[in-house]
C-alpha positions as CSV (number, residue, x, y, z in Angstrom):
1,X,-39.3,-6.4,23.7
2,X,-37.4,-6.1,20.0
3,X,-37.2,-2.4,20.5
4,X,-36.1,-2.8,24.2
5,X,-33.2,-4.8,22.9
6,X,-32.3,-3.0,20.2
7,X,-31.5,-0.3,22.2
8,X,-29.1,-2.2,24.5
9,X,-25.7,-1.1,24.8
10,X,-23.1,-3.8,23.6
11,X,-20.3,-4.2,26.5
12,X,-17.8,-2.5,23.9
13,X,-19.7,0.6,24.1
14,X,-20.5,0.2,27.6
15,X,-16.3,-0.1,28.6
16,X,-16.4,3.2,26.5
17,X,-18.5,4.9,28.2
18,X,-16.9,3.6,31.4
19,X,-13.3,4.8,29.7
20,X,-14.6,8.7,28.8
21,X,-16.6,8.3,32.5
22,X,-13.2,7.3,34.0
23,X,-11.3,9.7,32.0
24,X,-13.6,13.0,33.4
25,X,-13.8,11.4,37.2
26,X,-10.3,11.2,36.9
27,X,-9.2,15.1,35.6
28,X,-12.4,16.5,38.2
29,X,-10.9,14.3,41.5
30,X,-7.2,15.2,40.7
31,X,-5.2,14.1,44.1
32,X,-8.3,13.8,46.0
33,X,-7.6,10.8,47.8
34,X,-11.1,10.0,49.2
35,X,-12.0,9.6,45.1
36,X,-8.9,8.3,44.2
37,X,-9.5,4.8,47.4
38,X,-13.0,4.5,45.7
39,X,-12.0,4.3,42.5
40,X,-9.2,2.2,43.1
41,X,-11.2,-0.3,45.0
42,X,-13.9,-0.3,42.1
43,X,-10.8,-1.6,39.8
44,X,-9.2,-4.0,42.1
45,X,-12.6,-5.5,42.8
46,X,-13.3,-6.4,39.1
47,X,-9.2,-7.6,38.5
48,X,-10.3,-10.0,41.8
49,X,-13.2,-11.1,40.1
50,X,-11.1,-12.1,36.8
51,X,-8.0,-13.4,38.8
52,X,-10.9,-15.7,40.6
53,X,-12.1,-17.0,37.3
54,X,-8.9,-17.3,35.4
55,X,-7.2,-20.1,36.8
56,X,-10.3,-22.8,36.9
57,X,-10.9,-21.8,33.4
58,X,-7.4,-22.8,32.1
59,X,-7.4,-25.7,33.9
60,X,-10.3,-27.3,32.8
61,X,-10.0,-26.1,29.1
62,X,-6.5,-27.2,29.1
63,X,-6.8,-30.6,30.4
64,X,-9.9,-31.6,28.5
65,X,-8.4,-29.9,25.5
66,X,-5.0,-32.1,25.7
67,X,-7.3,-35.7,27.2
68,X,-8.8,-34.6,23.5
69,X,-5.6,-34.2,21.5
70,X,-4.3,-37.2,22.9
71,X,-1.0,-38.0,21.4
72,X,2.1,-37.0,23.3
73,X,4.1,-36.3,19.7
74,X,1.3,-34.4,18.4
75,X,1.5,-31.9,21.9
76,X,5.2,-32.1,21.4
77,X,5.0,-30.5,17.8
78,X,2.4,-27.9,18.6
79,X,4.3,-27.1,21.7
80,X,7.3,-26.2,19.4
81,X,6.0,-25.1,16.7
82,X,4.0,-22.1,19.2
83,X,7.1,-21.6,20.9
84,X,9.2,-21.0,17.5
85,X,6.4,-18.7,16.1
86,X,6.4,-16.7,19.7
87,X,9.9,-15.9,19.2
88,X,10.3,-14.9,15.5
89,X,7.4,-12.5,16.3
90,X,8.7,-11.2,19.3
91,X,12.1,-10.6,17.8
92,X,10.6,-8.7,15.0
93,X,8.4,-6.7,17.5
94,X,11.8,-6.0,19.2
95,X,13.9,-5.0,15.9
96,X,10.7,-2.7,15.0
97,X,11.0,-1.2,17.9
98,X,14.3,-0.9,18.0
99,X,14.3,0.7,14.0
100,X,11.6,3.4,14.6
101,X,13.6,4.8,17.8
102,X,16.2,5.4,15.4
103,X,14.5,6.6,12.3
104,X,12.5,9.1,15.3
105,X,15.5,10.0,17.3
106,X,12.9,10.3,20.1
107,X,15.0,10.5,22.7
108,X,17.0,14.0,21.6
109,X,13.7,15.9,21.8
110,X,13.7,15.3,26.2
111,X,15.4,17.1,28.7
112,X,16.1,14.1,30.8
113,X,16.9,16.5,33.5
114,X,14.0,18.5,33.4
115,X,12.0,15.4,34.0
116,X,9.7,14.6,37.1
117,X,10.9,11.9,38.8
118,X,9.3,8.2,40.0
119,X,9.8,6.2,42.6
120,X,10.4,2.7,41.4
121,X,11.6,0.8,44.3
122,X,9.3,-2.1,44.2
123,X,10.5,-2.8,40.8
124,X,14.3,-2.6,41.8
125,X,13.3,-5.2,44.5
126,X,11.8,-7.3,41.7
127,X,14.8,-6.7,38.9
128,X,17.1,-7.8,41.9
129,X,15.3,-10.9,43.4
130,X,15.0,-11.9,39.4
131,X,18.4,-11.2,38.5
132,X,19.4,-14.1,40.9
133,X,17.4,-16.3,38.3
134,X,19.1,-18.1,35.5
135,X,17.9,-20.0,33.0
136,X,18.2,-23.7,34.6
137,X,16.2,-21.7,37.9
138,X,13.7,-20.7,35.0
139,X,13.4,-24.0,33.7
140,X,12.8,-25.5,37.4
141,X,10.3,-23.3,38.2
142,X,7.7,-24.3,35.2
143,X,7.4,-27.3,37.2
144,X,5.2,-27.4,40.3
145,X,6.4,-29.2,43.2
146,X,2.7,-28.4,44.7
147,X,0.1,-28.1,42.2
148,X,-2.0,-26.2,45.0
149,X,0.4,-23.7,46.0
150,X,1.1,-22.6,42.1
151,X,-2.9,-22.5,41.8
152,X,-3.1,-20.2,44.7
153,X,-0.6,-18.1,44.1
154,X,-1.7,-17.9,40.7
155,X,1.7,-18.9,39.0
156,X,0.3,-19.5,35.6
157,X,3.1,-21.7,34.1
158,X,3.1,-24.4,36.5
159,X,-0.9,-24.8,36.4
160,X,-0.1,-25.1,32.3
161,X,2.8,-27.6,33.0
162,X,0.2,-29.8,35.7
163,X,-3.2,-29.3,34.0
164,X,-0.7,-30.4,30.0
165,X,0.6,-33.8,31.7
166,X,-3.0,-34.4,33.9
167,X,-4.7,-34.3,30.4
168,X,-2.3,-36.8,28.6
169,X,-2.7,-38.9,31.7
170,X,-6.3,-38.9,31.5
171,X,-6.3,-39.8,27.9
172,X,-3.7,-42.6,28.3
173,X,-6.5,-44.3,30.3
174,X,-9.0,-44.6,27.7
175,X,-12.7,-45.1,29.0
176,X,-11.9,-44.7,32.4
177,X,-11.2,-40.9,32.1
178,X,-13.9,-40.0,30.4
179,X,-15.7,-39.4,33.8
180,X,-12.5,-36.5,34.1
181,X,-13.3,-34.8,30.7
182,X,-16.8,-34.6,31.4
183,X,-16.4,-33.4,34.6
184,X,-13.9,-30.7,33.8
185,X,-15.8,-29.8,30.6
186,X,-19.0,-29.1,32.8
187,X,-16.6,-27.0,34.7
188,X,-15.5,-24.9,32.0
189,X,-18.9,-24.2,30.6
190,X,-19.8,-22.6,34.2
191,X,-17.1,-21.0,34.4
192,X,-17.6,-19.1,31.4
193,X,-21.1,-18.6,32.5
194,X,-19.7,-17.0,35.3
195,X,-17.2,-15.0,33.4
196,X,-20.2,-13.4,31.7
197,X,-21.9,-12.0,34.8
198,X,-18.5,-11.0,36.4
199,X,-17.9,-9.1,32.7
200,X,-21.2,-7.1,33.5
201,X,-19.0,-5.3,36.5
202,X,-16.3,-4.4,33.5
203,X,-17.6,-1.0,32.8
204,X,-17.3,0.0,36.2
205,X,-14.3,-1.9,36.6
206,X,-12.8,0.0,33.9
207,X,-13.9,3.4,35.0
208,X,-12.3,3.0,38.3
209,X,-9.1,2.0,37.1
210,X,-8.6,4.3,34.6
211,X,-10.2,7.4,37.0
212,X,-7.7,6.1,39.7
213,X,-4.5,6.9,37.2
214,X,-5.4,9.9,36.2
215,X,-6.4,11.0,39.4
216,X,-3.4,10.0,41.5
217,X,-1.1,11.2,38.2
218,X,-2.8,13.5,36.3
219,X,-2.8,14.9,32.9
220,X,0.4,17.2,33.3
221,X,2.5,13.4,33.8
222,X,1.8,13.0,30.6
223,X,2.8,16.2,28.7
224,X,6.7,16.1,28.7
225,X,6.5,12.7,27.8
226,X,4.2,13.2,25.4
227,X,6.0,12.2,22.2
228,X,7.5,9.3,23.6
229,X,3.7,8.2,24.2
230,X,2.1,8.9,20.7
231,X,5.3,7.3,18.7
232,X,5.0,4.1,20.9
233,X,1.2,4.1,20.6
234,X,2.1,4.8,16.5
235,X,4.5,2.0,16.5
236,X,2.4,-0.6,18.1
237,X,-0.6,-0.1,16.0
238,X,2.0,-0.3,13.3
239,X,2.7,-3.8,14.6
240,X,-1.1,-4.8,14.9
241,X,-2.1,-3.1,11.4
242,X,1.1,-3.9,9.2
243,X,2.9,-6.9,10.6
244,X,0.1,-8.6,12.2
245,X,-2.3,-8.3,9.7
246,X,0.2,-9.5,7.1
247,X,0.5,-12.7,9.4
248,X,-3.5,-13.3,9.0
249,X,-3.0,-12.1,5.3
250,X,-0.4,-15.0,4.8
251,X,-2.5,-17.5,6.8
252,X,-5.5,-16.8,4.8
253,X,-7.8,-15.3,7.2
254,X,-9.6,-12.0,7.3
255,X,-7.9,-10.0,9.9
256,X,-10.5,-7.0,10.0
257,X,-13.1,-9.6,10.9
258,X,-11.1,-10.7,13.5
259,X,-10.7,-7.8,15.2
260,X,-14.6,-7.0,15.1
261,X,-14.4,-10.4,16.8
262,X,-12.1,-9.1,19.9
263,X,-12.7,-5.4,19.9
264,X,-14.2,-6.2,23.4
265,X,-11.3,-7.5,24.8
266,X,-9.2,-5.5,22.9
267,X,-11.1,-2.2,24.6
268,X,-10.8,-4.3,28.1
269,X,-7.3,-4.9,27.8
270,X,-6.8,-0.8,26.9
271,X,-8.7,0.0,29.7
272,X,-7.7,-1.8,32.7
273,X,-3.6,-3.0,31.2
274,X,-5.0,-6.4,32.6
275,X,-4.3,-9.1,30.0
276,X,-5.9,-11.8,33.0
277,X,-9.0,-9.2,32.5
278,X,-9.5,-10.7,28.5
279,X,-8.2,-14.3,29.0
280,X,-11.5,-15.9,29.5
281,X,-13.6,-14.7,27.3
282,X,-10.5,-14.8,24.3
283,X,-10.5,-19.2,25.3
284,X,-14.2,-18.8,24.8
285,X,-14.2,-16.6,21.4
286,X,-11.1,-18.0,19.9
287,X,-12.8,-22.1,20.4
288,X,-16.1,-20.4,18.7
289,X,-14.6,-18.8,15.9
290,X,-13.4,-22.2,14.8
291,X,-9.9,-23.1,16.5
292,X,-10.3,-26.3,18.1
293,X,-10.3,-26.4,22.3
294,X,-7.0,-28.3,22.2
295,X,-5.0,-25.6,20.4
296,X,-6.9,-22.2,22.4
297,X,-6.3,-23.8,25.7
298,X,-2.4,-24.3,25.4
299,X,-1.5,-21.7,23.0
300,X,-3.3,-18.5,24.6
301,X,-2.0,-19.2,28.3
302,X,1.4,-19.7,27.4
303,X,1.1,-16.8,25.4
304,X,0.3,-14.6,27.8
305,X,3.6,-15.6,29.4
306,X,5.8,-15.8,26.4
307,X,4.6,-14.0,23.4
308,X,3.9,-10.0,24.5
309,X,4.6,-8.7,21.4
310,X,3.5,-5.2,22.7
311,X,6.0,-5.6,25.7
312,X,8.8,-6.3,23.7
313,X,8.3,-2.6,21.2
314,X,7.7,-1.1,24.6
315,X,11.4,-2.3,25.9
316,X,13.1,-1.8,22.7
317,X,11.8,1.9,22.1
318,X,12.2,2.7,25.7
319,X,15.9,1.3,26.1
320,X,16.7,3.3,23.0
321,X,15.0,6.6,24.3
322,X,16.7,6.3,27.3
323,X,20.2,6.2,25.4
324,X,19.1,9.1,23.0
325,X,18.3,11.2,25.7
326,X,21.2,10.8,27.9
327,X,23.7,11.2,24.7
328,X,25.4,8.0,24.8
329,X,26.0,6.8,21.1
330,X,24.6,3.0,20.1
331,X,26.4,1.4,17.5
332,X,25.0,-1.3,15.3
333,X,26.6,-3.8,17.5
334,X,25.5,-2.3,20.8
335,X,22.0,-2.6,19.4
336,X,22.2,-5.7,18.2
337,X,23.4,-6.9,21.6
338,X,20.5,-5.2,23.3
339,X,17.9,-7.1,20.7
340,X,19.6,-10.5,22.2
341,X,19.7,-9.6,25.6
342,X,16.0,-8.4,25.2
343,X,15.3,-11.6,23.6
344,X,16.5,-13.1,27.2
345,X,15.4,-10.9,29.5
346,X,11.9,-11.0,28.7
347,X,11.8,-14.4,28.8
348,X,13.1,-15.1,32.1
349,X,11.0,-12.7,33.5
350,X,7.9,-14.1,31.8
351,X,4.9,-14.2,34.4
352,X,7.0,-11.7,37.1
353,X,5.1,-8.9,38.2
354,X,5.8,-5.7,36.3
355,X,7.7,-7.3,33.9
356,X,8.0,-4.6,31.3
357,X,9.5,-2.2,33.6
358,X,11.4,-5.0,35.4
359,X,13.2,-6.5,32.1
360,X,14.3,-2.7,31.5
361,X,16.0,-2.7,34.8
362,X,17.6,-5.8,33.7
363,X,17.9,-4.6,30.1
364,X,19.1,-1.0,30.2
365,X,22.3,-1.2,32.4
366,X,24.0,-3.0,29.2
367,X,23.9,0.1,27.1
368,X,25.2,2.2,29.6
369,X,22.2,4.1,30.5
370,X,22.0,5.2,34.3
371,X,19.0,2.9,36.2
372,X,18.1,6.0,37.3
373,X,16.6,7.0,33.8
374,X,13.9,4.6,34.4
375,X,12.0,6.7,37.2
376,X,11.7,9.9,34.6
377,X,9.6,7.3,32.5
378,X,7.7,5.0,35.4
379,X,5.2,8.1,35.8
380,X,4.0,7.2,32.4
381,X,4.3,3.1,32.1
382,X,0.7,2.7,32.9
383,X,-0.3,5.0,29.9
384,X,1.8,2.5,27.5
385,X,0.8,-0.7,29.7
386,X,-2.4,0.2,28.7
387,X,-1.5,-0.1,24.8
388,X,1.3,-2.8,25.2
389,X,-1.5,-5.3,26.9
390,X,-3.7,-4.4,23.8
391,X,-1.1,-5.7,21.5
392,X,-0.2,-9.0,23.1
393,X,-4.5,-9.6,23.3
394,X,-4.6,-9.1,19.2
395,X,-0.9,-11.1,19.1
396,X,-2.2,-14.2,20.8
397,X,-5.7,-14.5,19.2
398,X,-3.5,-14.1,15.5
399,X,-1.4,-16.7,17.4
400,X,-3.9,-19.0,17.9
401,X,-5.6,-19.1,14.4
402,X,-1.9,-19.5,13.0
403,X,-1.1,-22.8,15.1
404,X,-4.6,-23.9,14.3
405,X,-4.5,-23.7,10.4
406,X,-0.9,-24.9,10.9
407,X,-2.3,-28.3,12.6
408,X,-5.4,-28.3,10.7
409,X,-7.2,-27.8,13.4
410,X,-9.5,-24.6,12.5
411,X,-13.1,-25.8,11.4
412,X,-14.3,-23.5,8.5
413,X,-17.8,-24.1,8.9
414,X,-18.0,-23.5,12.5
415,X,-15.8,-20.1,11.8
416,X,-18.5,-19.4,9.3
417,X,-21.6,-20.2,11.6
418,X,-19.9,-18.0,14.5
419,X,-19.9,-14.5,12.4
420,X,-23.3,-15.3,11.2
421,X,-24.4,-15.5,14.6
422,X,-21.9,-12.0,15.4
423,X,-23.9,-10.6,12.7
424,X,-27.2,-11.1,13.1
425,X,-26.9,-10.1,17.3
């Protein structure tokens, strides 16, 4: 039975398998459609699964994890303190962004005429329905005037908003809500036992989504966009290695270690440019490796609406391409206005389908660059969703240990116990 197990393949290795799998299917079934349905289904049916899962699990977690917290002050601080830190890091992930487009000069190395072109009409339907949307709409919509319809329609910062003032409700009432906590905790705990059989689909999951791209795309979609590709991929491991790892370094906590913690979800997040695909298990890793439930349950949700670290390198480098290539000349000032109204945009369109590409169409008409740039690049914005989603997954769990040690509310031992446990395995 010891050897049997031994030999097991982890998930990680299983999603890479799935990923080279997907990868082959992909470059063998190029535009054959019966291949290309199949595959897609196999990747819609495991995003289902997670979307189905997702939602439950925050509420619970998040209501028994402010019911625990308790005091309304205390939520007020960590709420403002996470909201501060998103933004600093998101404006340096912009201004990085924005300084190795220049130091590259990307853009003068393209043809922008020679370029295929994409049709990117749903999101100029989104852009313009959005655009409509200012900030007091923004502010109005966080707050659910039907806690059922947001959960259905799967509008993550309403549920957050309900489930934050449920849980201080049902610790204002003392004993009496102790019957809510326990019910909701024996929630979450199946929940995540459910999220462990629905993560045994993954591999396949993964191999159909990334099999579908390639198929309906193909490897030649890639080629004359090719640089732009490897310098973003360059810059955001940059971001992860350099600036994120000087983060942990400054917050006293091994950030190698954590990333043998998430290289699942890291490799899932890759795969399937799902951050919804990760967000379960990261609640239950991050509360093991020693943050306390309180803390994981706010800050990783709302970061997954606010602090996409990877989106905002991919929107900075992008807008700045786009300029390079179409010759129009960006002064210090113009860039420094395009940082702000990044800063904006991609907050307003937090949890809006698309929103990377969308916040361009917002983004890039400020510079001067044609909208019609954008479809030379949408043939190749699931290549870089792919590595932006990666970076907002390592961005938040960094996130989460930050706000924790910040509140003193990261248990050492039970850090220490958790990666004895990941080590022996």
């Amino acid at each position: 039975m010891r050897r049997y197990r031994s030999m097991r393949l982890s998930l990680g290795w299983q999603i890479v398998i799935g990923l080279i799998l997907g990868i082959i299917a992909g470059v063998i079934f190029y535009h054959n459609q019966t291949a290309i349905t199949v595959m897609s289904n196999l990747g819609t049916i495991f995003i289902s699964l997670i979307q189905m899962i997702v939602l439950p699990i925050v509420v619970s977690c998040l209501t028994v994890g402010i019911a625990g917290m308790g005091d309304i002050h205390k939520l007020g601080r960590v709420g403002v303190k996470t909201l501060i830190y998103f933004e600093i890091m998101t404006t340096i992930a912009i201004a990085i962004g924005l300084i190795v487009g220049n130091i590259t000069q990307i853009g003068t190395f393209i043809d922008i005429h020679q370029l295929q072109s994409t049709d990117i009409s749903k999101y100029m339907a989104t852009a313009k329905s959005a655009s409509h949307t200012g900030i007091w709409d923004t502010l109005l919509g966080i707050i659910p005037t039907n806690f059922f319809k947001s959960l259905s329609e799967g509008d993550m910062m309403p549920v957050i908003f309900f489930s934050v003032f449920f849980g201080l409700g049902t610790a204002a009432i003392g004993e009496r809500g102790k019957i809510i906590t326990d019910f909701l905790q024996a929630v979450s705990e199946v929940m995540f036992k459910v999220t462990n059989w629905v993560m045994k689909f993954a591999p396949i999951g993964v191999f159909g989504l990334i099999g579908m791209t390639l198929a309906e795309m193909g490897i030649s979609a890639l080629l004359p966009l090719g640089l732009f590709v490897l310098v973003t991929y360059a810059t955001m491991a940059f971001f992860i290695v350099v600036v994120l790892g000087l983060v942990a370094h400054l917050f006293k906590f091994k950030f190698w270690t954590l990333m043998s913690v998430v290289k699942e979800e890291f490799l899932i997040a890759f795969s399937t440019a799902s951050s919804e695909a990760t967000l379960p298990r990261l609640i239950n890793k991050m509360q093991k490796y020693g943050v306390s439930e309180g803390i994981v349950s706010f800050v990783i949700p709302t970061g997954y609406t606010f602090n996409l670290d990877g989106s905002a390198i991919y929107q900075s480098l992008a807008a700045l391409f786009l300029a390079q290539a179409y010759g129009i000349h960006l002064t210090i000032g113009h860039q420094i206005t395009l940082l702000v109204v990044l800063m904006i945009t991609s907050k307003g369109m937090a949890g809006v389908p698309g929103a990377s590409f969308v916040v361009l169409l917002a983004t890039v008409s400020t510079i001067g660059v044609p909208m019609s740039g954008l479809t030379f690049i949408a043939g190749i914005d699931r290549f870089v969703d792919m590595a932006r989603t990666s970076v907002n997954v390592v961005g938040n769990s960094i996130a989460t240990i930050v706000i924790g040690k910040s509140e003193h509310e990261f248990d050492a031992e039970k850090n220490k116990r958790y990666l004895e446990e990941i080590k022996n395995a």
